[in-house]
Rosetta silent file (secondary structure, phi, psi, omega in degrees, C-alpha in Angstrom):
SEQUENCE: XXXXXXXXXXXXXXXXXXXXXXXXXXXXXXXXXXXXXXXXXXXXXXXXXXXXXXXXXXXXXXXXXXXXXXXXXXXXXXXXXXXXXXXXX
SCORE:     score description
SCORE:     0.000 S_00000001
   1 L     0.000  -54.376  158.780  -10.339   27.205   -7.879 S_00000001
   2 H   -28.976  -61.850 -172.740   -6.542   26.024   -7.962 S_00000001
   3 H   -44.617  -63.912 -166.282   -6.170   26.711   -4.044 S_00000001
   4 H   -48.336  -47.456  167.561   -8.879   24.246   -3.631 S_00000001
   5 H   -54.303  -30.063 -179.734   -7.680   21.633   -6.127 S_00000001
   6 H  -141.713   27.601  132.556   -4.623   21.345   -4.536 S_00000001
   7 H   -19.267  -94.454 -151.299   -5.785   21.492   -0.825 S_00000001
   8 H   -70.795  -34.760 -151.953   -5.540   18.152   -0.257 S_00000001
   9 H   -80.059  -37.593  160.899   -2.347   17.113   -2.207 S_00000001
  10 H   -47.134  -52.757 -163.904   -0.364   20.439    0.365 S_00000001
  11 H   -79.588  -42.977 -177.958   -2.275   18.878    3.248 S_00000001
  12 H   -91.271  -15.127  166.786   -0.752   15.219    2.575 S_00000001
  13 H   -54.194  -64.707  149.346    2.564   16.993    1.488 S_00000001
  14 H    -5.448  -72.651 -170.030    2.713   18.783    5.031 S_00000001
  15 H   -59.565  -59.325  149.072    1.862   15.442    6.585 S_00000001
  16 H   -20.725  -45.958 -171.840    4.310   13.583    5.133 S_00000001
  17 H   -94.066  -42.998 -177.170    7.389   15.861    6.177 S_00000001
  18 H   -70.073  -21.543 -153.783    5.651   15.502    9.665 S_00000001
  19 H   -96.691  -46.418 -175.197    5.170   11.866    9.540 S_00000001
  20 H   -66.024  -25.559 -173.641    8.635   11.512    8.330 S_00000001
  21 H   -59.607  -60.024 -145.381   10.023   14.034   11.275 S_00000001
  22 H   -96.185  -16.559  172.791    8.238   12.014   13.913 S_00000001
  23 L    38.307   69.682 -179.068    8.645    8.570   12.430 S_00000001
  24 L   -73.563  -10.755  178.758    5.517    7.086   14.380 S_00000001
  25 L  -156.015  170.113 -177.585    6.608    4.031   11.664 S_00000001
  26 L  -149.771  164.709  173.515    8.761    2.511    9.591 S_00000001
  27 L   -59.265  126.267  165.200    8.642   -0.040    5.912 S_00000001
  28 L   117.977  -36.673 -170.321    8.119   -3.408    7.819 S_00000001
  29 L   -51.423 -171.577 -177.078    5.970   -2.049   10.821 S_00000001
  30 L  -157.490   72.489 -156.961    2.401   -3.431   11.514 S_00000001
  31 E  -101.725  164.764  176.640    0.144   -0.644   12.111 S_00000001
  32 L  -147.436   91.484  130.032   -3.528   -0.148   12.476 S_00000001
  33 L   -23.256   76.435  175.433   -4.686    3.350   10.864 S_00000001
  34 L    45.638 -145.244 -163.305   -8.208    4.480   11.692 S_00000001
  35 L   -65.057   -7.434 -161.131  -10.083    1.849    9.734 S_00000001
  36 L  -120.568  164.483  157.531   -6.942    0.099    8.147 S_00000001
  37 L  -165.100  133.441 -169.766   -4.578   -2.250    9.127 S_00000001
  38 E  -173.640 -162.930 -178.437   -1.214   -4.186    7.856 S_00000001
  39 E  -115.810  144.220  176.969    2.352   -3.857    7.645 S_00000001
  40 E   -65.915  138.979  179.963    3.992   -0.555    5.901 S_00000001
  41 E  -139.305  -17.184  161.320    5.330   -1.619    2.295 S_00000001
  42 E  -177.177  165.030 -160.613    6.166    2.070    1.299 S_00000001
  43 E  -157.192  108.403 -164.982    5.729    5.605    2.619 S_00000001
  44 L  -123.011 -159.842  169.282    6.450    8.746    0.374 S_00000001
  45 L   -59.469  -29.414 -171.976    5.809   12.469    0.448 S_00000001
  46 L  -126.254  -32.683 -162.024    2.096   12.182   -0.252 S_00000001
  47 E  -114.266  124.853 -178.224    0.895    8.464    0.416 S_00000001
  48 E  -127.102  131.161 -169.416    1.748    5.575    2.963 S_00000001
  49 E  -121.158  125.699 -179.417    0.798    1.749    1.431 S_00000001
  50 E  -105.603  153.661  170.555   -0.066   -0.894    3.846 S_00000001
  51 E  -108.263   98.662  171.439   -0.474   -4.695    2.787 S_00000001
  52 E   -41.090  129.012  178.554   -3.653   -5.847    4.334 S_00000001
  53 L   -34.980  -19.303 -172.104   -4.211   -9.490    5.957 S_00000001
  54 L   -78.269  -15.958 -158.665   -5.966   -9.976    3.001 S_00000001
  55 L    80.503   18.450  173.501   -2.548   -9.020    0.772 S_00000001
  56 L   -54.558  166.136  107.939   -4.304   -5.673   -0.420 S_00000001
  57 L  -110.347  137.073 -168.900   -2.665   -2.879   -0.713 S_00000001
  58 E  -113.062  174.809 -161.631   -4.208    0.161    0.414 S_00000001
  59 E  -138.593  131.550 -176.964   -2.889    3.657   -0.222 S_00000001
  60 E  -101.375  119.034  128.167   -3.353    6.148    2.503 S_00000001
  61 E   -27.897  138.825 -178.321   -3.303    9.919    1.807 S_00000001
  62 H   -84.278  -19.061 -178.571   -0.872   10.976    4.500 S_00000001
  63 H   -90.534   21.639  156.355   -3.030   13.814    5.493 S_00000001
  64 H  -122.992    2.664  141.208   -5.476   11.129    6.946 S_00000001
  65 H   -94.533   10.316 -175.333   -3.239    9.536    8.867 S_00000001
  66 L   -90.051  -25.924 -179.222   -1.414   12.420   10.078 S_00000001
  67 L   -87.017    2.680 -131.854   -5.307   12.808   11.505 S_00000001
  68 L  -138.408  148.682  169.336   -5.957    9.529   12.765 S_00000001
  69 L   -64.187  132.850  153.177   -4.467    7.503   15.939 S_00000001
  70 L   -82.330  144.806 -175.898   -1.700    5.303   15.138 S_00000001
  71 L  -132.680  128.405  162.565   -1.095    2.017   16.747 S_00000001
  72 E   -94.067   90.087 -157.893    2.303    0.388   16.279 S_00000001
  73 L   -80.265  114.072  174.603    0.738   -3.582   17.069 S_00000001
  74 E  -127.905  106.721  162.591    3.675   -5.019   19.158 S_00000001
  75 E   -69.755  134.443 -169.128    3.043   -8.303   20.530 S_00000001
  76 L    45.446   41.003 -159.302    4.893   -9.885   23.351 S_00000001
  77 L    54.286   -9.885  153.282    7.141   -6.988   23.459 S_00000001
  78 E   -73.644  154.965 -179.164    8.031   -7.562   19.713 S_00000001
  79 E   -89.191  140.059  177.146    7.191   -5.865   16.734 S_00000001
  80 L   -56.325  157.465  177.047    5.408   -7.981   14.076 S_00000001
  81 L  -112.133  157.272  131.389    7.598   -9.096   10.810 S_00000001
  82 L   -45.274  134.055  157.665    6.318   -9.956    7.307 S_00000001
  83 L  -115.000  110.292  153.714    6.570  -13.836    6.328 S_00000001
  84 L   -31.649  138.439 -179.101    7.213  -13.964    2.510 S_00000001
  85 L   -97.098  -22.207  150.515    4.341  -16.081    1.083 S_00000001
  86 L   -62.986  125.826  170.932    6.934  -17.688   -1.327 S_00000001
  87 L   -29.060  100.444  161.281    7.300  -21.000   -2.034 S_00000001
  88 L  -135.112  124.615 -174.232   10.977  -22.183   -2.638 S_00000001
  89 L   -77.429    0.000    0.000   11.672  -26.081   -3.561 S_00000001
């Protein structure tokens, strides 16, 4: 019952160390995940968190983007940036 229980969290561990190896991204990027898409705001050992157009954040298991195509969205031969949403007078 343990193996099973911690299935998934080995499987996004894995992915992680692969994800990190192959660096298909970086914090700052603008990716589109299977179903998701934003710019990377952090990327750890189990989990990768995108900020949605909406300003979500969504939290990815890394072993389902280790499964999933990645698209690094580069416009006009640049890569997209963040623009801070703050205000300053």
């Amino acid at each position: 019952m343990l193996g099973v229980a911690l299935k998934d969290t080995l499987s996004s561990l894995f992915s992680g160390i692969a994800l990190s190896v192959e660096g298909p991204f970086q914090v700052g990027d603008y990716v589109k995940v299977a179903e998701w898409t934003g710019f990377v705001v952090d990327t750890n050992w189990r989990t990768t968190q995108l900020r949605s157009d909406y300003q979500d954040i969504v939290t990815i298991p890394n072993n389902r983007i280790a499964d999933a195509a990645i698209i690094n969205v580069i416009v006009n031969g640049m890569k997209l940036t963040p623009i801070s949403s703050a205000a300053t007078l």
